[in-house]
Every structure is written in structure tokens, then in C-alpha cells.
C-alpha positions in Angstrom: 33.3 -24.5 -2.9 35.9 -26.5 -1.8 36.8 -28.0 1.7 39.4 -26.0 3.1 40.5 -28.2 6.7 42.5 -30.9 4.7 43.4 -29.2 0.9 44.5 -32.0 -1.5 48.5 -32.4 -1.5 49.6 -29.7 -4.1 51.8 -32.6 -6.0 48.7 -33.7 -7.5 47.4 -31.5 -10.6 44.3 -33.3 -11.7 41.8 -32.1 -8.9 38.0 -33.1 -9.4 35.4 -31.0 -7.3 32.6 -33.9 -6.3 29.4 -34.4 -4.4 27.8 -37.1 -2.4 24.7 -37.2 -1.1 23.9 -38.9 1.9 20.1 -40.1 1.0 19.8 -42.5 4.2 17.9 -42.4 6.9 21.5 -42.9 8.8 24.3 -40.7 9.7 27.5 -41.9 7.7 31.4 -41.2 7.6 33.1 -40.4 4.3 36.5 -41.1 4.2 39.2 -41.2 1.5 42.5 -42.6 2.7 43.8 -44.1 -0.6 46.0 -41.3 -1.3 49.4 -41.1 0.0 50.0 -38.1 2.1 46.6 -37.2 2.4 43.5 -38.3 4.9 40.3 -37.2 4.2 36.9 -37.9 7.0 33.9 -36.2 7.4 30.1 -36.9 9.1 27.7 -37.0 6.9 24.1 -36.6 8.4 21.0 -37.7 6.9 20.0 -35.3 3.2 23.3 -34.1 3.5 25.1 -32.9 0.0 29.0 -33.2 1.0 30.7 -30.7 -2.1 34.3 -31.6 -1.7 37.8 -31.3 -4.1 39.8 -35.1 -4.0 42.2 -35.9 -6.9 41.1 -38.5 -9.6 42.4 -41.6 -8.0 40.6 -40.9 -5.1 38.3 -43.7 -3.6 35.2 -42.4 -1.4 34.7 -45.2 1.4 31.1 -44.5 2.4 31.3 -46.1 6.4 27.6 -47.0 8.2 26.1 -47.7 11.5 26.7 -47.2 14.8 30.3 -44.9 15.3 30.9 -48.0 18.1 30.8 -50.5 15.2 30.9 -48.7 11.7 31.2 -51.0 9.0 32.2 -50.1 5.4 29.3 -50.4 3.4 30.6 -48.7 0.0 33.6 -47.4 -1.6 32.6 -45.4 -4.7 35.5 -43.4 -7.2 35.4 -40.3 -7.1 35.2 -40.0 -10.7 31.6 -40.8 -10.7 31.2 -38.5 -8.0 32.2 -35.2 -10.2 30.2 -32.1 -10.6 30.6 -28.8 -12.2 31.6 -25.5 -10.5 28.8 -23.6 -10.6 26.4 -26.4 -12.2 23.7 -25.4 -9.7 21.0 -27.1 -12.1 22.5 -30.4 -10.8 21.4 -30.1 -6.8 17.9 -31.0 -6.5 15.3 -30.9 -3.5 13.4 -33.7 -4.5 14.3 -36.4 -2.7 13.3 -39.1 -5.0 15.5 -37.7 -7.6 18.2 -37.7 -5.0 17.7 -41.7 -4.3 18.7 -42.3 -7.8 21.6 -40.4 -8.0 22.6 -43.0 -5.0 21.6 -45.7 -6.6 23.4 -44.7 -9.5 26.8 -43.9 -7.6 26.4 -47.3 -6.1 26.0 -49.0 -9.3 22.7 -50.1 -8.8 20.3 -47.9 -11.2 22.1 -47.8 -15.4 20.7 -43.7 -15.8 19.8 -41.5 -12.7 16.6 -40.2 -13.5 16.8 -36.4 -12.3 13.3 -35.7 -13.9 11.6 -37.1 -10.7 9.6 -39.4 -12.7 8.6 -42.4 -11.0 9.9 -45.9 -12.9 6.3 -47.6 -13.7 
């Protein structure tokens, strides 16, 4: 379920549960330090599913590279990021499927396409 180490602030009502996927090859830090009161950081390794709560506002900063010289490579909402507790029809193993659900929270694909249907 949730992450329990850093619970949202209890001032904020609207919590979202989310998921990112680390689909890389790479091991990333996800961070969300856009909320006052409230620090969030975690490793992410390579295939990784992260299932966390944040609050609406919340901005995921997706940070790459070497831990020497990370560089912030995306900052995603965390609104695009929601899922459904329980929804376990929306992980998937196929990893193709799981490149286009990145795409998609990155802005670069309109539709994931979970079928795992190759574009022609």
C-alpha cells in the first residue's frame, strides 16, 4: 500500500495513491520536495514499480545518472501518476507495455497502449 517512512503531512486531505515505473536500464532517485513540510526520496532500481501516497500538488522529480553527478532529467505530477487501490489489472509484466506507460508519463506517447501491441 502506502509508504509508511515519510506519511504525507495530515493537513492535507486530498491524498492520491501513485505509481512510477522505473523502465530504464539506470537506477534513478524520485523525489518530491514541492510540498511544504514534507520531503519525500527514494532509489528506484531498474523495472522497479514505486506504489507511493503524495497529495495532488505533488511534483515527482525523476533524478538520473551517476549518484556523484545526478541530474534532473524529469519532473512529472503526480496526478498523472494515480492508480487505484486494489486495480491490480493495471501492473503489467510485459515490459513493452511498461515503456509506454513512461512514455506516456513523460508526455511523449498521446494513449499508453497496455495491450502490448506493437505501433506498426
Amino acid at each position: 500500500m502506502s509508504q509508511v517512512f515519510d506519511p504525507v503531512p495530515s493537513e492535507h486531505p486530498d491524498r492520491i495513491l501513485c505509481c512510477y515505473v522505473n523502465v530504464s536500464s539506470k537506477m534513478q532517485i524520485a523525489r518530491i520536495s514541492n510540498i511544504p513540510n514534507w520531503y519525500f526520496e527514494r532509489v528506484v532500481f531498474p523495472g522497479q514499480r514505486l506504489v507511493f501516497e503524495a497529495i495532488q500538488a505533488a511534483q515527482l522529480e525523476i533524478h538520473s545518472g551517476m549518484m556523484a553527478s545526478a541530474i534532473l532529467s524529469d519532473t512529472i505530477p503526480c496526478q498523472r501518476l494515480v492508480i487505484q487501490e486494489g486495480g491490480e489489472e493495471f501492473f503489467t509484466a510485459d515490459p513493452y507495455a511498461q515503456q509506454r506507460i513512461e512514455e506516456f508519463n513523460e508526455g511523449r506517447s498521446p494513449v499508453p497502449s497496455l495491450s502490448g501491441e506493437r505501433d506498426s
